[in-house]
C-alpha positions in Angstrom: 0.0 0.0 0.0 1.5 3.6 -0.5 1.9 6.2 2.2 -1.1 8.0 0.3 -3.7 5.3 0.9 -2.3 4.1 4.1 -3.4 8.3 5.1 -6.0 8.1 3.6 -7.4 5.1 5.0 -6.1 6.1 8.8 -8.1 9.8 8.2 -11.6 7.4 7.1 -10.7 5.3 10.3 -10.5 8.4 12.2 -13.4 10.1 11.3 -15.5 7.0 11.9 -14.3 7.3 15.4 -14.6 10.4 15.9 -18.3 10.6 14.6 -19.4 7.7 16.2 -18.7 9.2 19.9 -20.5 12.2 18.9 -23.8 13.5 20.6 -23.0 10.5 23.3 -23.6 12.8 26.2 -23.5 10.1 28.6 -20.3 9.1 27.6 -17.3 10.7 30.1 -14.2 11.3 28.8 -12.6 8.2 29.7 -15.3 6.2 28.1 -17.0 4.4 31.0 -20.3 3.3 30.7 -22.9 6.1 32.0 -24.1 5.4 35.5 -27.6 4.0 36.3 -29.8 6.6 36.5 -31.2 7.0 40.5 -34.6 7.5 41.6 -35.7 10.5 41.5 -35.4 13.0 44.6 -38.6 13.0 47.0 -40.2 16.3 46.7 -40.2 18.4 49.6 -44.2 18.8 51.1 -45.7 21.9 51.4 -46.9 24.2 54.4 -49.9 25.3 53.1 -51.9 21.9 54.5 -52.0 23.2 58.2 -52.9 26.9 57.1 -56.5 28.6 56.9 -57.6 29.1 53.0 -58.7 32.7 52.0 -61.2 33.6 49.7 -59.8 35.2 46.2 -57.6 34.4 43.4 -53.7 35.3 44.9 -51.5 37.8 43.7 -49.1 35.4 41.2 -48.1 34.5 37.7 -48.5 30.6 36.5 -45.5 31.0 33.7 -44.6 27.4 33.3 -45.4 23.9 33.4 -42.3 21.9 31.6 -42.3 23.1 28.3 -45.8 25.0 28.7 -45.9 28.7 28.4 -48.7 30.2 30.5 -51.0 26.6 30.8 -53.5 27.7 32.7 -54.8 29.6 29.6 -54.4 26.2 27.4 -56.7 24.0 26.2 -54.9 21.1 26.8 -51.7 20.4 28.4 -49.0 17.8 27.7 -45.3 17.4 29.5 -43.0 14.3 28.9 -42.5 11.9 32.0 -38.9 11.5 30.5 -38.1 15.0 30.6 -37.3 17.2 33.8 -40.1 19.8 34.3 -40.2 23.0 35.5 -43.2 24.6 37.4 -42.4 28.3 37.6 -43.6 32.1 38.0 -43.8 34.9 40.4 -45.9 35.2 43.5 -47.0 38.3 46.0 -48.8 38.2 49.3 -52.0 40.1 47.8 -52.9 41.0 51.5 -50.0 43.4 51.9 -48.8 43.7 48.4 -45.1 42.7 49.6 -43.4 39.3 49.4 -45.5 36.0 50.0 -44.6 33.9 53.3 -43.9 31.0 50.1 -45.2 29.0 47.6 -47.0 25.3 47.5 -47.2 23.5 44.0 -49.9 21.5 44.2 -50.0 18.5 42.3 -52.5 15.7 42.7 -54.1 17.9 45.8 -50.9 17.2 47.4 -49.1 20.4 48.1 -45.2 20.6 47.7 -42.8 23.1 48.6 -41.6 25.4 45.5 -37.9 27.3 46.2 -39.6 31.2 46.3 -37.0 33.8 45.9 -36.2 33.0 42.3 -34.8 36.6 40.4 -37.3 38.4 38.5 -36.1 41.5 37.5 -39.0 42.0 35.1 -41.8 41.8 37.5 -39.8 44.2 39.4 -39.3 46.3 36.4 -43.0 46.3 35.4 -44.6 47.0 39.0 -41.5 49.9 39.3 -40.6 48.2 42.4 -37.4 46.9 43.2 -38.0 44.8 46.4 -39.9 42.9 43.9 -36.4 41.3 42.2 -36.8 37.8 44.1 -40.3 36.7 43.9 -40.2 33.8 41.5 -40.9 30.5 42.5 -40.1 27.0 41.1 -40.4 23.5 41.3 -38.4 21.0 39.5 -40.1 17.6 38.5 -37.4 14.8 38.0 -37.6 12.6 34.9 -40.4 9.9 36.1 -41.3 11.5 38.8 -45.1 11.8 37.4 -46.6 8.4 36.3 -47.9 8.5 33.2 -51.8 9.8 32.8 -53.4 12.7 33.6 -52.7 14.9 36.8 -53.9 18.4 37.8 -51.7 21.0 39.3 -52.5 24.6 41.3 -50.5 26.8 42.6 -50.7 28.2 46.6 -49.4 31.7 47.7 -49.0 31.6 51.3 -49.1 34.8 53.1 -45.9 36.5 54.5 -47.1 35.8 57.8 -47.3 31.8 57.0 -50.9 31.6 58.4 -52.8 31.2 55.1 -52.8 31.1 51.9 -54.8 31.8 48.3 -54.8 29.4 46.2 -55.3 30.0 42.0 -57.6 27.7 39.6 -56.6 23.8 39.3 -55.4 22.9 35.8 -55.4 19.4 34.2 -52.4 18.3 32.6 -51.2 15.0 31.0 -47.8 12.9 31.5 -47.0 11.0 28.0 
């Protein structure tokens, strides 16, 4: 063979190999199989169960669910169960128009604990107030941590106080 084809053919063999690890994100760099995948982490329950319901919509913003924008204005919603999924927005204590006590994510009428104190500059930028810059909420749903089928989900603003809370409309959702 000459030196030509034997570069040739090494550059072909190269490529292959290169291309073939490509897009192989679970691959680390020494090439180790990816470890199993663990179980999800429990999510953490809410506060709002103990705490006395008020009457009227709450002072909040449903942005999210997974890849949903604004679902409680959809017809029908849909998130993957192999996916992570985030349920986020922002949320003020409508009884003193400051920052809630925190938010529950509701899910199957079983509250969970959101992290509250997420940046949002732009609800702070459109009510012209900047102590407003941290009251985002979110709660991240592990891959599989839904079953499969359909599920509802509502969001709880508990009052800065943390003696009760407003709670917005249920919406239905489905995990493919």
């Amino acid at each position: 063979m000459s030196i030509r084809t034997k570069s040739l053919l090494s550059i072909i063999v190269l490529a292959a190999a290169v291309s073939s690890s490509c897009g192989k994100k679970d691959a680390d760099s020494s090439g180790a199989a990816p470890a199993a995948s663990s179980t999800p982490t429990p999510l953490t329950a809410g506060i709002s169960q103990n705490l006395v319901r008020k009457d009227g919509a709450p002072f909040y913003n449903f942005d999210s669910l997974g890849p949903i924008q604004f679902p409680a204005a959809q017809k029908s919603n849909q998130i993957s169960s192999d996916a992570t999924n985030v349920i986020s927005g922002w949320a003020l204590d409508i009884s003193n128009k400051g920052l809630a006590g925190a938010v529950d994510i509701v899910i199957d009428q079983t509250p969970y604990s959101a992290q509250y104190g997420v940046e949002r500059a732009d609800v702070a930028a459109h009510f012209n107030r900047p102590d407003y810059a941290k009251v985002g909420f979110q709660l991240v749903l592990a891959p599989t941590q839904l079953s499969k089928g359909p599920h509802t989900v509502s969001v709880r603003v508990i009052s800065s106080d943390r003696k009760s809370y407003n709670e917005g409309p249920v919406v239905q959702f489905m995990v493919n």
